[in-house]
C-alpha positions in Angstrom: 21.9 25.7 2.3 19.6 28.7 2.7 17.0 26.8 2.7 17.7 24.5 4.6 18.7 27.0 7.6 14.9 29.0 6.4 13.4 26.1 6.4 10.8 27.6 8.3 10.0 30.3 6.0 9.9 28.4 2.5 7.9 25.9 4.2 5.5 28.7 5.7 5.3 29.9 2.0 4.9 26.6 0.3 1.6 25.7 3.0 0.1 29.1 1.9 0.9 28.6 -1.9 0.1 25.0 -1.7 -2.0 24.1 1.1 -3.5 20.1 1.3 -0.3 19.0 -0.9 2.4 19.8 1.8 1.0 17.2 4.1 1.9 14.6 0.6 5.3 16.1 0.5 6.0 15.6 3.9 5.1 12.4 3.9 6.8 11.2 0.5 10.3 13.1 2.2 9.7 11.0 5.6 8.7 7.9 3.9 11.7 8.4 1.4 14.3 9.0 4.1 12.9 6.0 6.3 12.4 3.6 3.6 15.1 4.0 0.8 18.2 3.5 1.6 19.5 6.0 -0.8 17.1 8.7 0.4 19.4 8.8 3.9 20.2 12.3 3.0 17.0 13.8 3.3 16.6 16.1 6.0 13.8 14.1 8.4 14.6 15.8 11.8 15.2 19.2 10.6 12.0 19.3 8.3 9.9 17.4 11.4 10.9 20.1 13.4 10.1 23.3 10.7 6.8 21.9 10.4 6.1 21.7 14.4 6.9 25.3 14.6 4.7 26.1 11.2 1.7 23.6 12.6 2.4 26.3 16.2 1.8 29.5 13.8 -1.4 27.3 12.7 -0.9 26.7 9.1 -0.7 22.9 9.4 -2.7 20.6 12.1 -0.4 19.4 14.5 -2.5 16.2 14.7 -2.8 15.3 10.8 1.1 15.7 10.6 1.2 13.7 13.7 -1.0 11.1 12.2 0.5 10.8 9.0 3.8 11.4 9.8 4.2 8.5 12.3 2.4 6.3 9.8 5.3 7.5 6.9 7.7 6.7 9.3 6.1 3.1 10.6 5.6 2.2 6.5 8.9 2.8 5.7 10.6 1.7 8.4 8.7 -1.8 8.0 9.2 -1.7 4.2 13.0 -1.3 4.6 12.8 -4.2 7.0 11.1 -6.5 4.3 14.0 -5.4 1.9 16.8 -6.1 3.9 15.3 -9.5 4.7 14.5 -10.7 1.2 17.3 -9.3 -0.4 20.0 -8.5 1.6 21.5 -12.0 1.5 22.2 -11.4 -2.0 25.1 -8.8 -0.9 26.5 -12.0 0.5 26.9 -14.5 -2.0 30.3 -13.6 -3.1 32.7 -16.0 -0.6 35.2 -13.6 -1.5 33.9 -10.6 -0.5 36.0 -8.0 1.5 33.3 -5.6 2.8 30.3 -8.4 3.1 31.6 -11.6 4.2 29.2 -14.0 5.7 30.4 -14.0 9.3 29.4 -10.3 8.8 26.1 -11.5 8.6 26.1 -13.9 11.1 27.4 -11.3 13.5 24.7 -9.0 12.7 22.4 -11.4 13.4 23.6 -11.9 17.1 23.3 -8.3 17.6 20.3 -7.9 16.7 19.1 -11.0 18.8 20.8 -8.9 21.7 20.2 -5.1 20.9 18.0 -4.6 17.9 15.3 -3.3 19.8 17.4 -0.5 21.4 18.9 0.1 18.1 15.8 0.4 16.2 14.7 2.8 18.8 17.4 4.7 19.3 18.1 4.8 15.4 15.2 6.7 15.2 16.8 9.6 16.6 19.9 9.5 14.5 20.1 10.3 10.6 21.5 8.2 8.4 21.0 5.3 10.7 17.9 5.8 11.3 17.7 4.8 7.5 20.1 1.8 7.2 19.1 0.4 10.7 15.6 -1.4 9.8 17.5 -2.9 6.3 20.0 -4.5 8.7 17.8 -5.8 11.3 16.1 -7.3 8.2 19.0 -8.6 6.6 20.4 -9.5 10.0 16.8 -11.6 10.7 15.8 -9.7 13.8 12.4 -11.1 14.9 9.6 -9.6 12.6 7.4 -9.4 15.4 9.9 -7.8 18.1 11.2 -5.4 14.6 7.4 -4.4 14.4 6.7 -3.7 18.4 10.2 -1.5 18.2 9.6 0.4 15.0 6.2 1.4 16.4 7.9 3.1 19.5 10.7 4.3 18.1 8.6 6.2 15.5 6.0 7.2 18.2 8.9 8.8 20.2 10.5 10.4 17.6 8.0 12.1 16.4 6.1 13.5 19.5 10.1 14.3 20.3 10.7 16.2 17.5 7.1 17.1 15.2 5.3 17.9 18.8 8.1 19.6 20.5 8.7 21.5 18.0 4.8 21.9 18.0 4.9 23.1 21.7 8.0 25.5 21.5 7.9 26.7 17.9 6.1 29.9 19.2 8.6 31.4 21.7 10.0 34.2 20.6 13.8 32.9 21.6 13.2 29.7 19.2 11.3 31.9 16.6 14.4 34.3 16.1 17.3 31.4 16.2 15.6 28.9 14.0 18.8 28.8 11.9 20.7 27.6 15.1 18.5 25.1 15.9 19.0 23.9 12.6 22.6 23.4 12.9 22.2 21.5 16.4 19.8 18.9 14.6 22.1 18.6 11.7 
C-alpha cells in the first residue's frame, strides 16, 4: 500500500536509478493489465497518472509515454480481442454449464451488436473492465473492424485523460501535496 499511495516518489526514484528502462516497465504493466486477463489487478490509471505528474517534474517525456503508452494499450486491447474470439467458445462447450451457458453467449453477442462500441470506450475508463471487456466483445463476435475503430478511441481518450492530465496538472502545488488522495479517488 505505501507504494502505491507514493507512487509518485518510487517512481521518481526508479526514473533516476533506472532511466530508458521505466518507459519498458510501463509499457509491460499497461500491456499486461490491458491484455491478460489475469493481470486486471494492475494499477493502470493510478500508475498513468504518477507518471503524468513525474513526465511534469521533467524526468520522463510526456510524448514518448504518450506514444508508447497508447500503443501498449491499442496492442493489448486488440490481443485480448483475438483471445476472446478464438478461444472463448471453448468456455462454452459444456451444455451443462451453470455460469457459461450458451444463450450467455448468444446474448453477449446482441450486446455487443448494440453497445460494444460504448462499452469498449467507456471500459477504458474503468479497471477491471477495462481488462475483461475487449475478451468479451471477442468472444461475444463484435465486428473486428468496429472493435478496432473503438479500441483506438477509447485508448486515445484514456490516456490524454489520465497520462496528459496528469501531465498538465501534476505541477500544482495543491495536486503535488495530496497525491495520496488522488490516489484513493482513482482506485
Amino acid at each position: 500500500f505505501n507504494i502505491i499511495f507514493h507512487l509518485n516518489t518510487y517512481l521518481a526514484l526508479y526514473v533516476k536509478e533506472y532511466g530508458f528502462f521505466v518507459y519498458i516497465v510501463l509499457f509491460l504493466i499497461i500491456f499486461c493489465e490491458t491484455g491478460i486477463i489475469v493481470a486486471a489487478i494492475l494499477p493502470g490509471d493510478s500508475l498513468l497518472f504518477a507518471a503524468g505528474t513525474i513526465a511534469a517534474a521533467g524526468s520522463l517525456n510526456i510524448y514518448a509515454l504518450l506514444l508508447l503508452l497508447i500503443s501498449a494499450a491499442f496492442v493489448g486491447n486488440t490481443i485480448n480481442y483475438w483471445v476472446g474470439n478464438k478461444l472463448g467458445h471453448v468456455l462454452f462447450r459444456n451444455e451443462n454449464s451453470k455460469l457459461f451457458k450458451r444463450s450467455y453467449l448468444d446474448r453477449t453477442h446482441l450486446f455487443y451488436e448494440k453497445h460494444g462500441g460504448k462499452t469498449i470506450v467507456l471500459g477504458c475508463f474503468m479497471p477491471i473492465i477495462r481488462t475483461f471487456a475487449p475478451f468479451v466483445a471477442g468472444m461475444g463476435k463484435m465486428n473486428h473492424t468496429r472493435f478496432m475503430l473503438f479500441n483506438f478511441f477509447g485508448v486515445m481518450f484514456w490516456m490524454f485523460l489520465v497520462l496528459y492530465g496528469s501531465y498538465l496538472f501534476g505541477n500544482i502545488p495543491f495536486v503535488k501535496n495530496h497525491f495520496s488522495a488522488f490516489i484513493v479517488l482513482i482506485i
